[in-house]
C-alpha positions, 0 to 999 in steps of 0.5 A: 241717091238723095245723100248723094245730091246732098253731099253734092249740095254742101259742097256747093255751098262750101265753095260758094262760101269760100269764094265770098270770103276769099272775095271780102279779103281780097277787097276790104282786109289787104291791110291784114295781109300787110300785117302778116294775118294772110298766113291766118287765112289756111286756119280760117279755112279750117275752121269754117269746114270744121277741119282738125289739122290745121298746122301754121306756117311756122309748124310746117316750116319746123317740120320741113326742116326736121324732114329735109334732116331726115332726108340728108340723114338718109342721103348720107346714109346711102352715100355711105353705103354706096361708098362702101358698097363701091369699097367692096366692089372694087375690092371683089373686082380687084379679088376677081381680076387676081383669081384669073390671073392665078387661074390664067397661070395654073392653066400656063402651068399645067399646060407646061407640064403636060408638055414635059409630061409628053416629052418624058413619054416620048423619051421613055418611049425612046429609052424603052425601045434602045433598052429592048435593042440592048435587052436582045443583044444581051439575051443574045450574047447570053444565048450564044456566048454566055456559056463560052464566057464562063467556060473560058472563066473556068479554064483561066481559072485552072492552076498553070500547071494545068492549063500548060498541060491542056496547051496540046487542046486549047493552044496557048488559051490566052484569048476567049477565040483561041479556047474557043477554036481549040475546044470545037476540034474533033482530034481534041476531045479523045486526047482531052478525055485521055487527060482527064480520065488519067488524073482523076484515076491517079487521084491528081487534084482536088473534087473542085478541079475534077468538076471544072475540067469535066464541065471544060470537057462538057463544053467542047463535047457539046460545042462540037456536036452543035457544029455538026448537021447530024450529032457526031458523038453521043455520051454513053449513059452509064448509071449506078447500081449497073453490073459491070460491062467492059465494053463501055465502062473501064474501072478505077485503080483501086476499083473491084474485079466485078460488081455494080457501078458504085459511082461514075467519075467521068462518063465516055462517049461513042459514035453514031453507030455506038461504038464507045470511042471512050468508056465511062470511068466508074467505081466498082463494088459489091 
C-alpha cells in the first residue's frame, strides 16, 4: 500500500515537473524554437525521467522510411501474389469451365449411345421374332417337305433309263408335285416293288442304285400309310439267320432250296390282316 501511494506520488511530482518546464518554454525559450531546439524538448523529457530510448527526430524519420520500404515491399509482394493467385484462379476457372463442357458431352454422348443402344435392342427384338417366324416355317418345311425334297432329289438323281421305266409310277416326274402325286397312289406300290424286286434278282444296277430305289419305295410306302386314319399296309419284318417261309419270303435266282435268310435285299409288305401283299426278297444259305 505505502509503495503504492508512493508511485502515486512521483508520478505526481513528475507531471508537476513537467508542466513548469513545458511553462518556462513556453514563456521565455521561444527564440530556441526559432533556432530548431523544440525538436530537443522529447530528449530533455527523456532525461528528466531518466528514459534510455530517446531517438531524434531524424532517427525516427530514417526509420519511418525504412518501415514505409518495408511495408511497399510488402504491398508489392502481396500484390504479386494476388496477381498470380488471380493467375491461377482464372487458369482453374478456365480449367473447370473446360471439364464441364468435356463432362456436359460425355453425358451428350453417353446418352446417344444409350438411344442407339436401345434402338439396336429393339431391332434385335424385331429381328429376333422375324428370324422365329422364318425359324418355324423352315422347321416346318423340314417337317413336311424335307423328306419329299430329298426323295425328289434321289429320283432326278436316277439315270434316265431308269426314271423313263418308273414313268408308269411317278408320271413324267419332272416337277416335285407330280413324284409326289405318283408316289401316294395305292395301285402304284405293288407295281413299283414288282420293279425293284426284278432288277435286283437280275442283278441289273449297282449297290448305290438299289438303295435309292429302296429309300424311293420307302417313301411312298410310308407317304401312303400316313394319308390313311388307320395304316394300310405294313412291312413284313423279315430277319437274318431266319429258316426259310414261303409264305412271306421268296428266294433270289441264285439262292439255295432251303436254309436260313443270309441277307434280306428288299423287304415286302401285307395287309392289315397279314396277308403279304409281296413277300420279302431274301438270300438263302446253310
Amino acid at each position: 500500500m505505502l509503495e503504492k501511494n508512493q508511485l502515486i506520488n512521483e508520478i505526481g511530482e513528475r507531471e508537476k515537473i513537467e508542466s513548469i518546464i513545458a511553462e518556462y518554454l513556453d514563456n521565455h525559450l521561444g527564440e530556441l524554437f526559432n533556432k530548431n531546439l523544440k525538436s530537443q524538448l522529447p530528449y530533455l523529457r527523456c532525461q528528466l525521467f531518466n528514459l534510455d530510448d530517446y531517438i531524434s527526430q531524424e532517427e525516427h524519420e530514417e526509420r519511418m522510411t525504412e518501415v514505409k520500404a518495408e511495408l511497399k515491399g510488402i504491398i508489392l509482394s502481396l500484390q504479386e501474389e494476388k496477381s498470380q493467385f488471380q493467375a491461377s484462379q482464372h487458369a482453374f476457372r478456365e480449367k473447370y469451365d473446360s471439364l464441364v463442357i468435356k463432362c456436359d458431352e460425355t453425358i451428350a454422348e453417353r446418352d446417344r449411345i444409350k438411344s442407339e443402344l436401345d434402338d439396336t435392342k429393339r431391332i434385335l427384338y424385331e429381328v429376333k421374332k422375324e428370324f422365329k417366324a422364318y425359324q418355324d416355317k423352315v422347321d416346318y418345311y423340314e417337317n413336311s417337305y424335307a423328306g419329299i425334297d430329298v426323295a425328289y432329289k434321289k429320283y432326278l438323281n436316277l439315270d434316265a433309263k431308269i426314271r423313263h421305266q418308273l414313268a408308269g409310277v411317278f408320271g413324267k416326274g419332272d416337277t416335285l408335285q407330280g413324284f409326289f402325286c405318283g408316289a401316294v397312289q395305292e395301285a402304284h406300290l405293288k407295281s413299283f416293288w414288282e420293279f425293284i424286286c426284278h432288277g435286283i434278282n437280275n442283278h441289273l444296277w449297282t449297290a448305290d442304285v438299289e438303295n435309292d430305289l429302296n429309300f424311293l419305295f420307302d417313301f411312298a410306302f410310308d407317304t401312303f400309310n400316313s394319308g390313311s386314319r388307320e395304316l394300310t399296309f405294313l412291312r413284313i419284318e423279315t430277319h437274318i439267320g431266319t429258316i426259310f417261309d414261303s409264305s412271306s419270303m421268296m428266294r433270289t435266282s441264285d439262292s439255295e432250296q432251303l436254309g436260313r435268310v443270309q441277307k434280306v435285299l428288299l423287304q415286302g409288305y401285307k395287309n392289315r390282316v397279314g396277308t403279304a401283299v409281296t413277300k420279302s426278297l431274301v438270300v438263302i444259305g446253310e
